[in-house]
C-alpha positions, 0 to 999 in steps of 0.5 A, spaced: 518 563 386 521 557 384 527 557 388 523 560 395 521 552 394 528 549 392 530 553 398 524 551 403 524 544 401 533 543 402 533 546 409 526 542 410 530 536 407 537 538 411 533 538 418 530 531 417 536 529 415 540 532 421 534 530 426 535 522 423 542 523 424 542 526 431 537 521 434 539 514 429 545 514 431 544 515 438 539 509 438 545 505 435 549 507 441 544 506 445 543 499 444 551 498 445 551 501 452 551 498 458 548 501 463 552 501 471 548 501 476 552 504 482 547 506 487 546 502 494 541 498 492 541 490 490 536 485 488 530 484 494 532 477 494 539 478 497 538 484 502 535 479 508 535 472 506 534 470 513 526 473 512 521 468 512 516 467 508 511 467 512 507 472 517 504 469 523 498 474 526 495 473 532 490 478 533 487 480 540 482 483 541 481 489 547 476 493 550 478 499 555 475 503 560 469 507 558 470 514 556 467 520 553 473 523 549 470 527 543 478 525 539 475 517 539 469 513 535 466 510 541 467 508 549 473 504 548 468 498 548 464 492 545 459 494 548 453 493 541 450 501 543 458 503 542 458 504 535 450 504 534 451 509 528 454 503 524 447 499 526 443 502 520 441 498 514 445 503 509 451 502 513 457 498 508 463 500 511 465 497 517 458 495 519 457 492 526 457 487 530 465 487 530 466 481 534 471 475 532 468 474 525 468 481 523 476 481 525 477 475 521 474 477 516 479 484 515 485 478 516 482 474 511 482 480 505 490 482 507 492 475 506 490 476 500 492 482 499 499 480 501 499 474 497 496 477 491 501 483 491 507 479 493 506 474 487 505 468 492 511 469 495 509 472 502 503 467 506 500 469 511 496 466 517 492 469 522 488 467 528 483 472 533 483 470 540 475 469 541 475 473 548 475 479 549 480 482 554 478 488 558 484 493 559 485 497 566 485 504 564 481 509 558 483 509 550 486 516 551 491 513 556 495 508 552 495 513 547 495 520 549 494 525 543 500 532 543 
């Protein structure tokens, strides 16, 4: 009985010995390699230095002919009844009138994002012409589906 204790403890003990070695002595190494890098990639700052760090946005807004395409929200224009299941008291995303305010306002939050996420290093300025510009031919032909 004895000796099934001295037995089981010596290969207990001989196992954590053998895992401290193992796994310290890889540590110590570990400390002294250098690790190479040997992928195609280099630091984000000499990639394009020509970049500027400013994005200038001039935002148009357009409307197109009127349509009843089933693939669209909407006719394709600013008409006030075009979206009028957005002018409901419980609507929070996105609700109407989207004119040069509500246009702005989205501006408004990805110049924070982008500055935010950009650690400061990208500015952005943003402008949104006031009129409307009405284009010849339906959504659905500036941008066929299939």
């Amino acid at each position: 009985m004895i000796f099934d204790r001295q037995t089981s403890f010596f290969k207990k003990s001989m196992l954590l010995i053998g895992m401290l070695f193992l796994f310290g002595i890889h540590s110590i190494f570990a400390q002294q390699v250098e690790i190479q890098r040997n992928h195609s990639l280099t630091p984000a700052a000499s990639l394009q230095p020509n970049v500027p760090d400013t994005l200038t946005i001039i935002a148009v807004m357009v409307e197109f002919e009127p349509d009843n395409n089933r693939l669209t929200s909407g006719d394709g224009t600013f008409s006030p009844s075009n979206l009028s299941y957005l002018d409901k008291p419980d609507v929070t995303i996105d609700p109407l009138p989207h004119d040069q305010s509500y246009f702005e306002r989205h501006l408004k939050f990805a110049q924070n994002y982008f500055k935010k996420v950009s650690g400061h290093q990208l500015h952005m300025t943003y402008q949104v012409l006031p009129d409307i510009y009405k284009l010849p031919k339906k959504m659905e032909q500036y941008a066929p589906t299939g």
